[in-house]
LODREN-209074 format. One line per 4 residues: number of its first residue (from 1); their letters; for each residue x, y, z of N, C-alpha, C, O. Coordinates in nm, 3 decimals, padded with zeros to 5 digits, m for minus. Each point is the difference from the previous one (the first is absolute). Layout:
<pts>
NUM> a> X Y Z X Y Z X Y Z X Y Z  ...;
</pts>
This chain:
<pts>
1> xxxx> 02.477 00.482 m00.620 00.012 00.102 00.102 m00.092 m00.036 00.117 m00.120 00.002 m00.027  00.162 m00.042 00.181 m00.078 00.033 00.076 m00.122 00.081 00.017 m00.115 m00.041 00.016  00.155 00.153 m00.022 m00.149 00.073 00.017 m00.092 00.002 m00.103 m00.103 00.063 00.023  00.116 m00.116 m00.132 m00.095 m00.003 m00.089 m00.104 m00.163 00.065 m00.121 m00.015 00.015;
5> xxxx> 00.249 m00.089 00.014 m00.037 m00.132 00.081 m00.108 00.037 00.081 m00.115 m00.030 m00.029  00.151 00.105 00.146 m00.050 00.035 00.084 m00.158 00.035 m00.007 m00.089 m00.055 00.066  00.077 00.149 m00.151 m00.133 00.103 m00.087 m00.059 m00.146 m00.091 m00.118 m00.030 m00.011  00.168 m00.002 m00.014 m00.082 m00.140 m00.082 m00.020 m00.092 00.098 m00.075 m00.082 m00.052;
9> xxxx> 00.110 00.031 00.216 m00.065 m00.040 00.073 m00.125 00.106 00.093 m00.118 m00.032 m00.008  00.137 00.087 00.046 m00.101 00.097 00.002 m00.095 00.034 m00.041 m00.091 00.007 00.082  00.070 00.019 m00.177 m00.077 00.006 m00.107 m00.126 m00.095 m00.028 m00.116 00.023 m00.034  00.197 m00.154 00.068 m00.028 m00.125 m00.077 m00.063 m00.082 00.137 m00.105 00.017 00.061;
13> xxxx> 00.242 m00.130 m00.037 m00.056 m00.064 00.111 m00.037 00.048 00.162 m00.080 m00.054 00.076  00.153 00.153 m00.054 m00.038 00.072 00.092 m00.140 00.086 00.033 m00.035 00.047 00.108  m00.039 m00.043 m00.247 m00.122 00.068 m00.043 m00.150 m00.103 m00.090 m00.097 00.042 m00.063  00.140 m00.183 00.095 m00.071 m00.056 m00.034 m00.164 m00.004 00.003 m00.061 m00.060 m00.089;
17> xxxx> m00.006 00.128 00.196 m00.092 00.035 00.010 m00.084 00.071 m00.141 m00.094 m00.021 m00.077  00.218 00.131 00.111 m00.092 00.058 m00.122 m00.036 m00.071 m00.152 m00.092 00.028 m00.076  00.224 m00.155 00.054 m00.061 m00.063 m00.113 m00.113 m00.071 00.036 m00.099 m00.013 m00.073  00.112 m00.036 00.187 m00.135 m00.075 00.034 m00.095 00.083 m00.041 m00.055 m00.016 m00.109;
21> xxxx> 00.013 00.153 00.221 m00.142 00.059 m00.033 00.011 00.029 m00.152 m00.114 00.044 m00.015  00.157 m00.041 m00.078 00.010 00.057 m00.106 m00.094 m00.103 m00.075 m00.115 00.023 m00.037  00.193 m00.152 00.019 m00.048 m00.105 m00.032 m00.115 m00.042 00.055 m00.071 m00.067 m00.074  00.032 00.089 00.184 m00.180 m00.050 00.065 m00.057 00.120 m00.053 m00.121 m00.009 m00.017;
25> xxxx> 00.191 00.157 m00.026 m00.110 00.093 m00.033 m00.069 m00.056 m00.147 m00.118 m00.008 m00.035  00.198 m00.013 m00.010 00.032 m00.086 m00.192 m00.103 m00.103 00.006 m00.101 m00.007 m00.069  00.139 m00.073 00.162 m00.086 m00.130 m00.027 m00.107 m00.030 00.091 m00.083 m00.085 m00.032  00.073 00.161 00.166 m00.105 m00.046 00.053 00.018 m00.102 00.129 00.121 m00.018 00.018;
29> xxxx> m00.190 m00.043 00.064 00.085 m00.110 00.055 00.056 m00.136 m00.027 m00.070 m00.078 m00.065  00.202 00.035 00.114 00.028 m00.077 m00.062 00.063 m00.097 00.127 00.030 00.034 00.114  m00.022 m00.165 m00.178 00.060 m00.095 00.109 00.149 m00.020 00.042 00.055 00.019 m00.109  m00.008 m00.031 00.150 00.170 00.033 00.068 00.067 m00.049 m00.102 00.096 00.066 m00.039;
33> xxxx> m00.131 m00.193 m00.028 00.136 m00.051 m00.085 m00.007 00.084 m00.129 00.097 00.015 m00.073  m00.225 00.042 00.049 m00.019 00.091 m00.131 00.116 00.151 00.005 00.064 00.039 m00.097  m00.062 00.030 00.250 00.019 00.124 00.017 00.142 m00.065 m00.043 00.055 00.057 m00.093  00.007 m00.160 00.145 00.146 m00.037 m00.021 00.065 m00.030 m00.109 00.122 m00.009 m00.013;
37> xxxx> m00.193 m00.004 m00.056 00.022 m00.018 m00.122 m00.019 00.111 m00.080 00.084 00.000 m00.090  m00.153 00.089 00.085 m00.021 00.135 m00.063 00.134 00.093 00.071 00.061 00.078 m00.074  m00.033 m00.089 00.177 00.140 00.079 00.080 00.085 m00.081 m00.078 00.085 00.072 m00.053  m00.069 m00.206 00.020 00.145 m00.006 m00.082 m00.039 00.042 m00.139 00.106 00.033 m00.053;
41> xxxx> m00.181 m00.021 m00.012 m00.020 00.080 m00.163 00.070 00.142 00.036 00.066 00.055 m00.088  m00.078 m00.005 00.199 00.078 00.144 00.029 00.188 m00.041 00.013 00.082 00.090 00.019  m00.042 m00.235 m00.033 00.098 00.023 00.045 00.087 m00.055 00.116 00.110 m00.056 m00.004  m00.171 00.080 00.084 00.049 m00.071 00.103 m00.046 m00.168 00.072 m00.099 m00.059 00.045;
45> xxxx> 00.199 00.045 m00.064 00.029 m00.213 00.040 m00.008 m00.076 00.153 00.074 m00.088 00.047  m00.201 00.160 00.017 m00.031 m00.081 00.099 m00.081 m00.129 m00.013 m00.063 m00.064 m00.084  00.097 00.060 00.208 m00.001 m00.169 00.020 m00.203 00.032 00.090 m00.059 00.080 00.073  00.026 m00.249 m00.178 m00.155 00.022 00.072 m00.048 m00.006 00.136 m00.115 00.035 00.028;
49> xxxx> 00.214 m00.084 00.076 00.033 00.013 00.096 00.007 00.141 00.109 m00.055 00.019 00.108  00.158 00.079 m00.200 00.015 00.083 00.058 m00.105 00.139 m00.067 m00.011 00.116 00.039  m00.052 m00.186 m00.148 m00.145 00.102 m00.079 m00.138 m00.031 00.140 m00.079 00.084 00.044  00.086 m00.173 m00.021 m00.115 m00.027 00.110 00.058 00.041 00.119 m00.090 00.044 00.072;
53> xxxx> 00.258 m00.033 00.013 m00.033 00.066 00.093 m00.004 00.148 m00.034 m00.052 00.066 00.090  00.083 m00.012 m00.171 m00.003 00.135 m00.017 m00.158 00.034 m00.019 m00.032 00.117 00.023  m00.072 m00.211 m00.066 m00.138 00.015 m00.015 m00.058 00.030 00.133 m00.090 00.078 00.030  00.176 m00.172 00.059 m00.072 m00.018 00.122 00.014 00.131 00.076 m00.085 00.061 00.064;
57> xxxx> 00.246 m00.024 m00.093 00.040 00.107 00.075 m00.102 00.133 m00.027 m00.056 00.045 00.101  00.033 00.011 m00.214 m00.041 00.044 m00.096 m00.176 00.038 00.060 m00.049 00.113 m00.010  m00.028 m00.236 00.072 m00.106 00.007 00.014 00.008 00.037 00.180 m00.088 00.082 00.025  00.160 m00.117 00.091 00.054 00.069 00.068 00.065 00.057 00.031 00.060 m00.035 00.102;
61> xxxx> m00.023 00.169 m00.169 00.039 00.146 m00.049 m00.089 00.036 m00.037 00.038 00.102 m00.058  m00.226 m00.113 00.033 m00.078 00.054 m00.070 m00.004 00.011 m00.153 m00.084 00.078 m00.043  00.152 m00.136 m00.036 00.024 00.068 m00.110 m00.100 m00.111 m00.089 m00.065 00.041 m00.096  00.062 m00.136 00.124 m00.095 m00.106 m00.042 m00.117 m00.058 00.083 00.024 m00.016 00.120;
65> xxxx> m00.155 m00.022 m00.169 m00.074 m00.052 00.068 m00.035 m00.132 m00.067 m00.009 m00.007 m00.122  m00.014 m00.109 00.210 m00.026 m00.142 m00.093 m00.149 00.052 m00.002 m00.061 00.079 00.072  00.029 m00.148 m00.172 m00.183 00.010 m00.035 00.010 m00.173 m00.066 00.083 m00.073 m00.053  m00.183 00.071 00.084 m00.072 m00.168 m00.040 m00.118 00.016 m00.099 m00.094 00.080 00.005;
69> xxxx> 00.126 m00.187 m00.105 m00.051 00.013 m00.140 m00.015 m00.172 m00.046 00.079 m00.074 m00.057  m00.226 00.049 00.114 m00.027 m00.128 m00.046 00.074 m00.122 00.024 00.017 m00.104 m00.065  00.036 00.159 00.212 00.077 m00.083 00.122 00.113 m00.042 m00.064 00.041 m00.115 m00.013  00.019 00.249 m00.040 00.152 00.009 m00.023 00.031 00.109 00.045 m00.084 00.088 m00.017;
73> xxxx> 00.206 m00.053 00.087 00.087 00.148 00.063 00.054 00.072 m00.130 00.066 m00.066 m00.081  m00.091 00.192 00.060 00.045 00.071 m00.064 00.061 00.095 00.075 00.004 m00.016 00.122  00.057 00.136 m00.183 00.058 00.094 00.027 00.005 00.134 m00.043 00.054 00.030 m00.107  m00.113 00.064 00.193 m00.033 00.140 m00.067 00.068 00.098 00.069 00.052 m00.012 00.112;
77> xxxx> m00.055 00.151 m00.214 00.082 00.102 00.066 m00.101 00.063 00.127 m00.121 m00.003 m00.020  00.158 00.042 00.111 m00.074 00.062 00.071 m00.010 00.138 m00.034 00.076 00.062 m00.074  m00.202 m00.009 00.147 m00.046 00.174 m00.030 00.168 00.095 00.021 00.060 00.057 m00.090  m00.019 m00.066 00.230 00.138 00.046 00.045 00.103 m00.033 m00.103 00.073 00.094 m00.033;
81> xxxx> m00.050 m00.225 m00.033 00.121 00.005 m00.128 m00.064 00.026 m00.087 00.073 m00.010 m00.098  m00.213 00.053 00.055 00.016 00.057 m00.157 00.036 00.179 00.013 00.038 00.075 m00.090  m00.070 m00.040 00.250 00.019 00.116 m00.008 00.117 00.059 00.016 00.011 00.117 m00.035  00.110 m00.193 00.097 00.107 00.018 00.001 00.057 m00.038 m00.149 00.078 00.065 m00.069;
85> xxxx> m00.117 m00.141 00.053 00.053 m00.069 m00.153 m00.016 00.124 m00.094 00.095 00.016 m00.076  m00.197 00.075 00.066 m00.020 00.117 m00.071 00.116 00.155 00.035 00.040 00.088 m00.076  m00.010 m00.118 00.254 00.048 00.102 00.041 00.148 m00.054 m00.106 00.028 00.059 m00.105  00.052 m00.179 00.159 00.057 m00.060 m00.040 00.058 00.079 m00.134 00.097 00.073 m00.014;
89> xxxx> m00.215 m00.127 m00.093 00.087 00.051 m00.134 00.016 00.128 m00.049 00.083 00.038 m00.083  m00.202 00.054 00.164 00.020 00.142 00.023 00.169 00.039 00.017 00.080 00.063 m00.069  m00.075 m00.110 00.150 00.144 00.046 00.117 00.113 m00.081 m00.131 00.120 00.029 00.000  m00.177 m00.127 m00.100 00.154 m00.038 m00.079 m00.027 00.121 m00.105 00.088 00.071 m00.049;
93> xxxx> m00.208 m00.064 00.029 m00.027 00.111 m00.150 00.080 00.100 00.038 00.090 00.042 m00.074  m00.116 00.013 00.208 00.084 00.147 00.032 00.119 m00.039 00.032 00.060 00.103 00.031  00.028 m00.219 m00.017 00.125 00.016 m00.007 00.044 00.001 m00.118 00.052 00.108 m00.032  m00.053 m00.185 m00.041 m00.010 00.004 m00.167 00.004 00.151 m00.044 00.108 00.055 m00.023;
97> xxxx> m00.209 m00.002 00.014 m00.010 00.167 00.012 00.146 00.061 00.025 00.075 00.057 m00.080  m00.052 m00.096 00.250 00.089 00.091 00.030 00.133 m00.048 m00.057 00.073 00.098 m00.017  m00.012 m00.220 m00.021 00.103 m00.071 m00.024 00.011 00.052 m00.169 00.101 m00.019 m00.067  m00.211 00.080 00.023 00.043 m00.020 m00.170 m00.014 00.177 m00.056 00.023 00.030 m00.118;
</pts>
């Protein structure tokens, strides 16, 4: 069915962020090819290519900040995505709520 398609892109790749912050909340900071690899254990089959521009994108959108760690780039959630990231699952809990 389409709209189920639809709701499973949405959800998913359209909302990738939030697996990101989820995963830097979990682990802490981590280096780009790590975050990409933890996003496909969720599932989805990007290419490492397109995991680093979405990193890049990601960190100008605010949602990531690089931090340097023994003159390697890592990658952390910023203050602004953990707090949205919280509003975030608020707002799925209460649809859930209202849907069931």
């Amino acid at each position: 069915m389409r709209a189920y398609q639809r709701f499973r892109r949405c959800i998913g790749q359209g909302n990738l962020w939030l697996y990101v912050v989820s995963i830097l909340n979990r682990r802490g900071p981590l280096h780009g090819y790590a975050i990409i690899q933890e996003i496909r254990k969720y599932g989805f089959n990007i290419s490492t290519v397109y995991g680093y521009v979405l990193l890049k994108r990601m960190v100008a959108d605010g949602v990531l900040v690089e931090v340097e760690e023994e003159g390697k780039k890592l990658y952390a959630a910023s203050e602004a995505a953990r707090e949205n990231f919280r509003k975030a699952l608020e707002e799925l809990q209460n649809l859930v709520k209202l849907l069931t």
